[in-house]
Structures are given as structure tokens and as C-alpha cells.
C-alpha atoms as an extended CHARMM CRD file, in Angstrom:
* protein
*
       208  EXT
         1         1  UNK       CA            -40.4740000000       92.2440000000       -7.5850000000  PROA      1               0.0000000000
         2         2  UNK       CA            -37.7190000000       90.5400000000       -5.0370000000  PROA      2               0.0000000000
         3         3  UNK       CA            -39.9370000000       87.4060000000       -4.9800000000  PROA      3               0.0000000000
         4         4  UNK       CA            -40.1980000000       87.3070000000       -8.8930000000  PROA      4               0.0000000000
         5         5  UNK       CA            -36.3790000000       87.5880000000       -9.1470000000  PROA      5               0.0000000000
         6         6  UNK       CA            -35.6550000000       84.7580000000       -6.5680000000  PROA      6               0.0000000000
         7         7  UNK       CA            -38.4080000000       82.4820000000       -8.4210000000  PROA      7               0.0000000000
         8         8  UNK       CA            -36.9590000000       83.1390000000      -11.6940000000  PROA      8               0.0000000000
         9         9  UNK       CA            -33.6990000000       82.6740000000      -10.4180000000  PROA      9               0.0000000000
        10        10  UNK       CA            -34.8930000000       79.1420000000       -9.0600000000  PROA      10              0.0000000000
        11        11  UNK       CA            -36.1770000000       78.1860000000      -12.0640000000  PROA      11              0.0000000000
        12        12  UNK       CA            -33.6770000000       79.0490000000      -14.2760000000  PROA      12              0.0000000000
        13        13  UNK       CA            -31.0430000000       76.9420000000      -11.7340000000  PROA      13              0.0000000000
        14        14  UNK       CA            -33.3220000000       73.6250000000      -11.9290000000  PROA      14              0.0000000000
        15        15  UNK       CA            -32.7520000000       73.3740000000      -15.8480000000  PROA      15              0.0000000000
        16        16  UNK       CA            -28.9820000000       73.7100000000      -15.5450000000  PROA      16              0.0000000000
        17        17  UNK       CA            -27.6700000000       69.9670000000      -15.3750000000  PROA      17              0.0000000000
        18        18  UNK       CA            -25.5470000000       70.3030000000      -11.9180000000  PROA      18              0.0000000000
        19        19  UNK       CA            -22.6080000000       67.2290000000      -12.0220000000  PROA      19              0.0000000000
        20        20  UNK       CA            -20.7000000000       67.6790000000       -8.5790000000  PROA      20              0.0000000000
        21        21  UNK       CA            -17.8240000000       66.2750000000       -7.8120000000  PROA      21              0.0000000000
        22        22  UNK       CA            -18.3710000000       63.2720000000       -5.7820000000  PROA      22              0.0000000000
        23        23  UNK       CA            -17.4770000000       63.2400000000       -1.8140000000  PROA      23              0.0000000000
        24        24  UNK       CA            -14.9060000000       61.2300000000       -0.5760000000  PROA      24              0.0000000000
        25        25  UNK       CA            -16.0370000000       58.9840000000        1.6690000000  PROA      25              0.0000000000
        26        26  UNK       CA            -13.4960000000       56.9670000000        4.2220000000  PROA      26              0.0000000000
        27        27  UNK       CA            -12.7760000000       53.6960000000        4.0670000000  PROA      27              0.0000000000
        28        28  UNK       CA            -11.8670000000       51.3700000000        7.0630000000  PROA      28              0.0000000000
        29        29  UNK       CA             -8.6790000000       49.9280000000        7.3920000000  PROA      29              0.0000000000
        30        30  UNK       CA             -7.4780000000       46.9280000000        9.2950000000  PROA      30              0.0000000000
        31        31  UNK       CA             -4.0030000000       45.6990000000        9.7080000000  PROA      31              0.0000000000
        32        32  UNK       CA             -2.9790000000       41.7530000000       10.1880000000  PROA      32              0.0000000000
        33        33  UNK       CA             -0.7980000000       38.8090000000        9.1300000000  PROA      33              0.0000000000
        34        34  UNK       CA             -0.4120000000       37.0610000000        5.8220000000  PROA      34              0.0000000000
        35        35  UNK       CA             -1.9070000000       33.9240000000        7.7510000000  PROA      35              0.0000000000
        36        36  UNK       CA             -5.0390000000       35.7180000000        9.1380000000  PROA      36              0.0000000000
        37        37  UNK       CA             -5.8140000000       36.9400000000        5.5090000000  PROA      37              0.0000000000
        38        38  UNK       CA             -5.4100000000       33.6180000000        3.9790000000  PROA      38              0.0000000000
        39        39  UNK       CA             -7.8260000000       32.2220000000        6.1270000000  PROA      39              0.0000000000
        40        40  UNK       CA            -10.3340000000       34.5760000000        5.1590000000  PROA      40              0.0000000000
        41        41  UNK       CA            -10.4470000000       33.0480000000        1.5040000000  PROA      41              0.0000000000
        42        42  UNK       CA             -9.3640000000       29.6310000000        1.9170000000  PROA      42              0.0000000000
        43        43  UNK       CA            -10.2360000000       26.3380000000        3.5030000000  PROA      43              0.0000000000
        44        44  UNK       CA             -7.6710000000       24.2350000000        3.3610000000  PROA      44              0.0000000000
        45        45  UNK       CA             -5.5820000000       22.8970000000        6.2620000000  PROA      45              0.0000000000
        46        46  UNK       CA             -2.9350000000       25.6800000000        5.4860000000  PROA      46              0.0000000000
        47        47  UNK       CA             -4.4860000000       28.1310000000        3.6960000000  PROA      47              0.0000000000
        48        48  UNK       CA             -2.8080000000       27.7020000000        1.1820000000  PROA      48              0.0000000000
        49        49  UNK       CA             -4.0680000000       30.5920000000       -1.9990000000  PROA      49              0.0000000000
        50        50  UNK       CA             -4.3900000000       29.6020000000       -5.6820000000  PROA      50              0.0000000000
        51        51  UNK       CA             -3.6070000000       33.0250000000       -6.8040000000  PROA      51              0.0000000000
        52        52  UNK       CA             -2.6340000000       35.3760000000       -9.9860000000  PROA      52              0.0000000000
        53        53  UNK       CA              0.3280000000       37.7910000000       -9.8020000000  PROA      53              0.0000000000
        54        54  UNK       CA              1.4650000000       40.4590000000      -11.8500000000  PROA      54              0.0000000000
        55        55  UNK       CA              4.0040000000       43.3670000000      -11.7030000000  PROA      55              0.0000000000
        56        56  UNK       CA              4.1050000000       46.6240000000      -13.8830000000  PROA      56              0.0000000000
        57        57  UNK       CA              7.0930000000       49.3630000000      -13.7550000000  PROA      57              0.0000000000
        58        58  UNK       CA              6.3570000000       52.7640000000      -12.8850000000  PROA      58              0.0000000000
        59        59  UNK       CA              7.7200000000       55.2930000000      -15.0620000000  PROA      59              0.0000000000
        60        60  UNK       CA              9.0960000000       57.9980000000      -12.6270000000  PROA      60              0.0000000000
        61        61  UNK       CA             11.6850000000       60.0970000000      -14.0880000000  PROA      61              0.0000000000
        62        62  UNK       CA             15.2550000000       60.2780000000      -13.0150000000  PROA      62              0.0000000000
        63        63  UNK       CA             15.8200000000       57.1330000000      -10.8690000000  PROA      63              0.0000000000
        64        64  UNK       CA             17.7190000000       54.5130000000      -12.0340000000  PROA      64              0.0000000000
        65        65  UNK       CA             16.6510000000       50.7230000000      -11.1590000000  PROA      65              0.0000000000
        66        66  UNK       CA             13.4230000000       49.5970000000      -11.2280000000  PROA      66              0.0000000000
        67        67  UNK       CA             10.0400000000       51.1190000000       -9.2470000000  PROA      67              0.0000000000
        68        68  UNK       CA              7.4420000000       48.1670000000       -9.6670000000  PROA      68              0.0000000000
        69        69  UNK       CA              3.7280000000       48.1140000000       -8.6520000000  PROA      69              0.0000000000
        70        70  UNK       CA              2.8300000000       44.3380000000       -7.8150000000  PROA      70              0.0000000000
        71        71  UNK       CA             -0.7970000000       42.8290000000       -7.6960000000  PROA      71              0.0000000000
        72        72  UNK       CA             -2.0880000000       39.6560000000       -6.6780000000  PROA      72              0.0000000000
        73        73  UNK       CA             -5.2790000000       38.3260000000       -7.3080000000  PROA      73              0.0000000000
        74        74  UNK       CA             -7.0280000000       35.5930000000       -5.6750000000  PROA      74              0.0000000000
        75        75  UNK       CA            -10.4360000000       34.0950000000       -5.8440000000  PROA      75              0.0000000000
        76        76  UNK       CA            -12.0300000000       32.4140000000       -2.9070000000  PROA      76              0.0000000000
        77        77  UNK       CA            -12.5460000000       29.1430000000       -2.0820000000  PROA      77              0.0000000000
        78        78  UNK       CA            -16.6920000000       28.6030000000       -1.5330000000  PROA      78              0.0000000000
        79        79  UNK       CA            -16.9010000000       27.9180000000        1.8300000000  PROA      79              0.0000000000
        80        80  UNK       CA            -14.3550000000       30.1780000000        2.9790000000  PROA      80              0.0000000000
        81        81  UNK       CA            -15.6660000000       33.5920000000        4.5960000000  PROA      81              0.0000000000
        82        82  UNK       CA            -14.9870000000       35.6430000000        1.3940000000  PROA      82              0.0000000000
        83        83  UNK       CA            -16.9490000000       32.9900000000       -0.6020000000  PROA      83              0.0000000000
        84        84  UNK       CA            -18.0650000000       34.3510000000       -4.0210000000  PROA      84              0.0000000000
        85        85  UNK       CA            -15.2470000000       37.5440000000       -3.7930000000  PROA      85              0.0000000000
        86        86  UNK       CA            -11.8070000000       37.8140000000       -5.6000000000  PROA      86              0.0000000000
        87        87  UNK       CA             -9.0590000000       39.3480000000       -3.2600000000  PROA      87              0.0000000000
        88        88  UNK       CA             -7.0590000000       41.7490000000       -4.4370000000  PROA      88              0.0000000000
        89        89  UNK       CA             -3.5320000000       42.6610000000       -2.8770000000  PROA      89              0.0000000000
        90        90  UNK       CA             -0.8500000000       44.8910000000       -4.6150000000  PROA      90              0.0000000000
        91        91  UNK       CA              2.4250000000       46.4670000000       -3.5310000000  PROA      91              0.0000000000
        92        92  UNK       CA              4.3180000000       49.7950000000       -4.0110000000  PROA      92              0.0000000000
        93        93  UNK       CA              7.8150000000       48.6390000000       -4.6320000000  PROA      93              0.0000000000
        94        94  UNK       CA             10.8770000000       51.0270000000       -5.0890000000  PROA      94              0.0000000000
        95        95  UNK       CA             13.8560000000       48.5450000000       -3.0220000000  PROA      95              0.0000000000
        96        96  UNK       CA             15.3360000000       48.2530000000       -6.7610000000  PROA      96              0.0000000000
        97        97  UNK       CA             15.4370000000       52.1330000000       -7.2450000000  PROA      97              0.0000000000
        98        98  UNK       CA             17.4970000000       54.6910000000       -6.9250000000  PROA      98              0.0000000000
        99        99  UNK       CA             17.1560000000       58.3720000000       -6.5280000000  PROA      99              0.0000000000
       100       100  UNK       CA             18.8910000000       60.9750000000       -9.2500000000  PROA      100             0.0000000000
       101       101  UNK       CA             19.9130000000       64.0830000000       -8.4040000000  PROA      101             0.0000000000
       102       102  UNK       CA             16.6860000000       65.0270000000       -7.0180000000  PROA      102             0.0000000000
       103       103  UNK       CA             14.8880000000       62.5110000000       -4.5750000000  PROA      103             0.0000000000
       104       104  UNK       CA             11.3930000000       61.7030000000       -5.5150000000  PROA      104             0.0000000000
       105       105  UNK       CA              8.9810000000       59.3990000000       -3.6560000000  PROA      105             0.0000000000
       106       106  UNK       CA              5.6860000000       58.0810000000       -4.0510000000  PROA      106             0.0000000000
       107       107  UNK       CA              2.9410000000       59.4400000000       -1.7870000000  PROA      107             0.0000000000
       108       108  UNK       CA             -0.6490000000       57.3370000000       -2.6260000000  PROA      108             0.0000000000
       109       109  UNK       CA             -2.0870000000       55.0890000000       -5.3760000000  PROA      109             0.0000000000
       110       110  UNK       CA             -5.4230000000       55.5810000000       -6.8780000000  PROA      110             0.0000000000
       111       111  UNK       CA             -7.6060000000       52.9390000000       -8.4900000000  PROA      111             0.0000000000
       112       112  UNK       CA            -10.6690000000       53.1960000000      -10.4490000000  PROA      112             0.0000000000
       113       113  UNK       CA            -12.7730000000       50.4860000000       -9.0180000000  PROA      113             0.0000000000
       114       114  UNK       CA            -15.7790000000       48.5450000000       -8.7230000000  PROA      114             0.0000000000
       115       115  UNK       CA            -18.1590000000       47.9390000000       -4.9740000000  PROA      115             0.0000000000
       116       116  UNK       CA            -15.8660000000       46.1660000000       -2.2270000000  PROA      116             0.0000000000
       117       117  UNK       CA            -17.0390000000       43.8720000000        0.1470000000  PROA      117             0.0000000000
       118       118  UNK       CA            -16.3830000000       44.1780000000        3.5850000000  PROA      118             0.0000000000
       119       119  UNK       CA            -15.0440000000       40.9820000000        5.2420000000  PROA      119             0.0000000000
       120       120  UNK       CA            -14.3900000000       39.9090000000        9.0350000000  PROA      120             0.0000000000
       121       121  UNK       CA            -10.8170000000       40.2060000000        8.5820000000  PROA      121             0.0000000000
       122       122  UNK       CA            -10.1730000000       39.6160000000       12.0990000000  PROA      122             0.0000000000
       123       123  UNK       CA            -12.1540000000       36.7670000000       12.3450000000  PROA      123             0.0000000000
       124       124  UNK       CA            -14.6380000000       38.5270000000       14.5270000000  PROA      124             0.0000000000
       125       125  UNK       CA            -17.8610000000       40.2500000000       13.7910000000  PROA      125             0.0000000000
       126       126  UNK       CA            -16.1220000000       43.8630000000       13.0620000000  PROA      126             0.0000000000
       127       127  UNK       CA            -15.8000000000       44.2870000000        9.1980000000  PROA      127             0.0000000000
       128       128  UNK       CA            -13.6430000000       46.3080000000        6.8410000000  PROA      128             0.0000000000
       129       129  UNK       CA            -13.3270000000       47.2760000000        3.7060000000  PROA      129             0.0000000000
       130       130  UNK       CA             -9.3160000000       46.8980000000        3.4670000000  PROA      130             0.0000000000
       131       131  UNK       CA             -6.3950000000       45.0210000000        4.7380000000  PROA      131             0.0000000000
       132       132  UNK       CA             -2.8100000000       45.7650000000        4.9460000000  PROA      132             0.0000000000
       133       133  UNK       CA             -0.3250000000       43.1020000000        6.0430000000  PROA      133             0.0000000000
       134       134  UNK       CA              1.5860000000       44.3370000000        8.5200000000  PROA      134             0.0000000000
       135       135  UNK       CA              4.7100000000       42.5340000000        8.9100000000  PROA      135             0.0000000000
       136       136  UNK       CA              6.7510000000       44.7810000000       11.0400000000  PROA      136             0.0000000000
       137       137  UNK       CA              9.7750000000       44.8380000000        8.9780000000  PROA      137             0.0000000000
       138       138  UNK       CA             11.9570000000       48.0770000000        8.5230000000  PROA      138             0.0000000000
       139       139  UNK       CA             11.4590000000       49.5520000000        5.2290000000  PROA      139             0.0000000000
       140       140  UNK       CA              8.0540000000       48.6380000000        4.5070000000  PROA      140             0.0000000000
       141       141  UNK       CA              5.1140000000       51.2930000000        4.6960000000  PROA      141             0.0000000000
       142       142  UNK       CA              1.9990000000       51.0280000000        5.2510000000  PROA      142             0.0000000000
       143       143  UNK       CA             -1.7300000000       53.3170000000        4.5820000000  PROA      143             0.0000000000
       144       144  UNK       CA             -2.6920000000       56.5700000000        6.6320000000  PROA      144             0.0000000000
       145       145  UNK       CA             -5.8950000000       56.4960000000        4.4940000000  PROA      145             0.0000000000
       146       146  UNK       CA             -8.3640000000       55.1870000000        2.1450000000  PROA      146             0.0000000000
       147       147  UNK       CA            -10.8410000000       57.1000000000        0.4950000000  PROA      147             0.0000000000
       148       148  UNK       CA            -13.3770000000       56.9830000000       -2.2560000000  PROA      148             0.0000000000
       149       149  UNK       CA            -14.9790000000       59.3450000000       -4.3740000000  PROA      149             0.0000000000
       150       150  UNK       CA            -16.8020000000       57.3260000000       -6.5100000000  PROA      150             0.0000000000
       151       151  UNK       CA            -15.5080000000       55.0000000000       -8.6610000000  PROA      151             0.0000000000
       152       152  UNK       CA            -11.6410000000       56.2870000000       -7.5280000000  PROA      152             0.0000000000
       153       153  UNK       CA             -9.8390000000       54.6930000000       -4.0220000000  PROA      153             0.0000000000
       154       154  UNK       CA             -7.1020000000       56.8470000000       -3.4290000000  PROA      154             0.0000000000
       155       155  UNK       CA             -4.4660000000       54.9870000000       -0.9020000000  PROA      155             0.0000000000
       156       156  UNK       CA             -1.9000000000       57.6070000000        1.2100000000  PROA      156             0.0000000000
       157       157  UNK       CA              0.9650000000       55.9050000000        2.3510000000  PROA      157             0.0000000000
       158       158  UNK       CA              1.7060000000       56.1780000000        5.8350000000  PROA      158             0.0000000000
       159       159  UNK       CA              4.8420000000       58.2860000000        4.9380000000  PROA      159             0.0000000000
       160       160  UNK       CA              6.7300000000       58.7520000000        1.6010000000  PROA      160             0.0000000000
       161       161  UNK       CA              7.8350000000       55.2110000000       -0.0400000000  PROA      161             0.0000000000
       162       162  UNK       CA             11.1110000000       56.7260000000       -1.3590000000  PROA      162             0.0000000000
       163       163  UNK       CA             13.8880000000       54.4870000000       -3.5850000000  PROA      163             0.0000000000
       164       164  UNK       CA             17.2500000000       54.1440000000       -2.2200000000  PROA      164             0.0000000000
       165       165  UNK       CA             19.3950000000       57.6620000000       -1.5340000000  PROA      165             0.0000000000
       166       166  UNK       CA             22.6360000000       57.6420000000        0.0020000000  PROA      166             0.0000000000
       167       167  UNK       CA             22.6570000000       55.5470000000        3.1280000000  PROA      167             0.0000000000
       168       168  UNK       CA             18.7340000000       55.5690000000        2.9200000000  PROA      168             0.0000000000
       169       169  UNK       CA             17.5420000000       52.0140000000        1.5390000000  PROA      169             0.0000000000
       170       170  UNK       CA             14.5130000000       51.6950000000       -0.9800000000  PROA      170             0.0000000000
       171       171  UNK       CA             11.5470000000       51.1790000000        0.5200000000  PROA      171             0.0000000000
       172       172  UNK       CA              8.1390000000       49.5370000000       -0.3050000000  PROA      172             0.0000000000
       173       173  UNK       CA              4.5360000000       49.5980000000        1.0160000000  PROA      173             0.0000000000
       174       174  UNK       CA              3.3420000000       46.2190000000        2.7010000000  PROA      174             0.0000000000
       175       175  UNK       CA              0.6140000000       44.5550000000        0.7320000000  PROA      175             0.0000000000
       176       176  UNK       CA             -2.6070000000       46.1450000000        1.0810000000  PROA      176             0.0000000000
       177       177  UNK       CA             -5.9410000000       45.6190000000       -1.1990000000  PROA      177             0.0000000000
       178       178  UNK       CA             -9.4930000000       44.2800000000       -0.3960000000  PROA      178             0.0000000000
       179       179  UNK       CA            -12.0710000000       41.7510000000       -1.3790000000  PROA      179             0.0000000000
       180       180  UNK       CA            -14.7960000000       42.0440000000       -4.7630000000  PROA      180             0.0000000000
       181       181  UNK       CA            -17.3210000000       40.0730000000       -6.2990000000  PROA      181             0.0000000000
       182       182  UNK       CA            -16.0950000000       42.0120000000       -9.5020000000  PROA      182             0.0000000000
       183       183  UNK       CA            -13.5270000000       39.5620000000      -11.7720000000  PROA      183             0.0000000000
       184       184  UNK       CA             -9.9220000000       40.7250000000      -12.4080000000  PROA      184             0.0000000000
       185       185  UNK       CA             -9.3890000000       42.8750000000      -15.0500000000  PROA      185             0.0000000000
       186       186  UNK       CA             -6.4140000000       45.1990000000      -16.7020000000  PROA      186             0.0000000000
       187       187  UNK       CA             -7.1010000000       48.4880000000      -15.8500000000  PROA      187             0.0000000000
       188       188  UNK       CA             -4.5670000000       52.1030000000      -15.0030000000  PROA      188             0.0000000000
       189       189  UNK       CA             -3.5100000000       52.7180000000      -11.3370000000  PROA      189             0.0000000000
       190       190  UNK       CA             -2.6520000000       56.4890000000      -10.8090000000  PROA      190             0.0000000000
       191       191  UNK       CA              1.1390000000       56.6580000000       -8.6420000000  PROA      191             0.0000000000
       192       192  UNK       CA              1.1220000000       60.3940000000       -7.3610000000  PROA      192             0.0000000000
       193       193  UNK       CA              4.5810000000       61.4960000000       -6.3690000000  PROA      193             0.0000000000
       194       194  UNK       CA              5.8140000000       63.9340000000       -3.4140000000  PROA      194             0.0000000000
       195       195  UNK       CA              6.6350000000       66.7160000000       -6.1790000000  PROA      195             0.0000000000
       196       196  UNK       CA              2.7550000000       66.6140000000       -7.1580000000  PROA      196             0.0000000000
       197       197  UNK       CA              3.5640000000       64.8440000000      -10.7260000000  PROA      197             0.0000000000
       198       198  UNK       CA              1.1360000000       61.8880000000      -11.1610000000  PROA      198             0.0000000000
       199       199  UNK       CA              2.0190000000       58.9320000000      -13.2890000000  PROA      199             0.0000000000
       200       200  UNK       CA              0.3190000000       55.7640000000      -14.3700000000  PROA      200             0.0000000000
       201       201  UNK       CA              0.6220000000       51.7740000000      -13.8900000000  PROA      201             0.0000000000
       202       202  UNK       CA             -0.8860000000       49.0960000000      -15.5110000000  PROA      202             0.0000000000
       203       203  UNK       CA             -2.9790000000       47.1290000000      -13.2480000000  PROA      203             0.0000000000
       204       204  UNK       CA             -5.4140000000       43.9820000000      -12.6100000000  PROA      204             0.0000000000
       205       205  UNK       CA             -8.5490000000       45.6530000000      -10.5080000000  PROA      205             0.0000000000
       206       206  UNK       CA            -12.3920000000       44.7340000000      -10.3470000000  PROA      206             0.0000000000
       207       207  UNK       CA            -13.9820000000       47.1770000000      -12.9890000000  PROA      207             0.0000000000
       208       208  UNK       CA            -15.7940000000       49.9090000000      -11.8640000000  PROA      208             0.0000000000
């Protein structure tokens, strides 16, 4: 009778359509200089980048000023490392915001995206999957993480990227992003705030 029960059980279990959530799986990060990067994509004697930019506000409630999500979007040259990919760069920037009576900062961005492409960013055999330009500059923050679970990357800032407060400046994440052989396109970024409240951005991303 026990062994009826667990085969019935079994059975009954392989005709229910099971949809898990996917795992998040971690991404590799590697920091370096605006230079370095360029190099990856193009061969010119400079480096120079033929690319697209574009900015979208952020609608976070009770700040005054501006919070702005910048992307760039660059494709590279063909005999360049990253031949056949499109970079993609953006930037979490609150420096024209200020706080209300309550402070509220922004903690990660999440993208719905296509397959990246892992590059030698350093110019050596090692390859990631993103890049954050790290200039060193006060006020700029950069990733803890990256992780996707499926078709979502969710970036965490290093710390809160908060707009300005008192004697506290605005802030705004260095430029961070990765390389696809996916084409630009307008899609939503999800801006998660310290308070738990998520909000959305209009974007150019590789589709998914």
C-alpha cells in the first residue's frame, strides 16, 4: 500500500507543469579605464568610439532636480577584439537631485537582456562578462554585484547612490555595462530604491 501511494504520488507530480524560478547565476566583474575599454572595440590610433547616447529621468518621488539614467551604445569596429558585439555602458546619475524630507537612494538596476559576450577587458587572456570604469573620483559608485536569473541582470551598487542632502553631494555610479552581439533596442530598466519601492527607466539594451 506505501509503495502504491508514493507511485501514485509520482505520477500525479510528473503531469503538473513545474515553472521554477530561475537561479541567479554571478556574473564577473572587472574594473578599468575609459582608455583600456576603448581599445577593446576600436582600432584607431586613439580609440576614438562612434557611439549612441541617451538619457531617461527616473521618476523617484519627493526629490527635487533631476535623477537621470544614461546609456551609451557603441558598436565595434571589425578588427577590434569585440568585433561583431555592440557595447553597452549606462550610468546611475542623481548629482542634479535633491533629497525631500525623507532621503531616498538608489540601491541596483535591473535589465531584461539578451546573451553577453565575455571580452579580454584587460587585454589579457582572463575574460568577463562586465566592466565598470573606475575613475577614482569622490562621489562616484561603483557594482558589489552582478547577477542573472535569466533574462534579468540585476546590478547592486557598491553602496547607496543617494542625491544631494545637506552637506552630502549627489552622487552617481561610474559607467558600467558589457558587450552583445544583440542590436540596441528601447526597452524598461527596473531602479530599486533603499525603501524597497522599485521604479522604471526607459532604456536602449540588447533584447532578450
Amino acid at each position: 500500500m506505501f509503495a502504491r501511494v508514493i507511485y501514485r504520488t509520482v505520477a500525479v507530480l510528473m503531469l503538473v507543469p513545474w515553472s521554477l524560478p530561475a537561479m541567479a547565476e554571478p556574473l564577473t566583474i572587472v574594473e578599468l579605464s575609459s582608455p583600456a575599454l576603448r581599445c577593446v572595440f576600436a582600432t584607431n590610433r586613439h580609440c576614438n568610439l562612434n557611439g549612441t547616447a541617451s538619457f531617461a529621468a527616473i521618476p523617484i518621488p519627493g526629490i527635487a532636480g533631476s535623477a537621470v539614467l544614461h546609456a551609451l551604445t557603441f558598436p565595434a569596429d571589425p578588427d577590434s577584439p569585440a568585433a561583431g558585439l555592440t557595447g553597452y555602458e549606462f550610468r546611475l546619475d542623481l548629482t542634479q537631485a535633491t533629497a525631500g524630507p525623507t532621503k531616498v537612494c538608489v540601491t541596483q538596476l535591473t535589465l531584461d537582456v539578451g546573451p553577453l559576450s565575455k571580452l579580454p577587458y584587460t587585454g589579457r587572456a582572463d575574460q568577463f562578462d562586465v566592466f565598470v570604469i573606475n575613475t577614482r573620483a569622490t562621489g562616484f559608485v561603483g557594482l558589489a554585484s552582478a547577477d542573472r536569473a535569466g533574462p534579468a541582470i540585476t546590478f547592486v551598487f557598491a553602496q547607496p547612490v543617494c542625491p544631494d542632502a545637506g552637506s552630502d553631494k549627489g552622487e552617481s555610479s561610474y559607467f558600467f555595462g558589457f558587450a552583445a552581439a544583440e542590436a540596441p533596442r528601447e526597452a524598461g530598466a527596473r531602479v530599486k530604491l533603499d525603501s524597497g519601492e522599485t521604479f522604471q527607466a526607459a532604456v536602449r539594451a540588447p533584447a532578450p
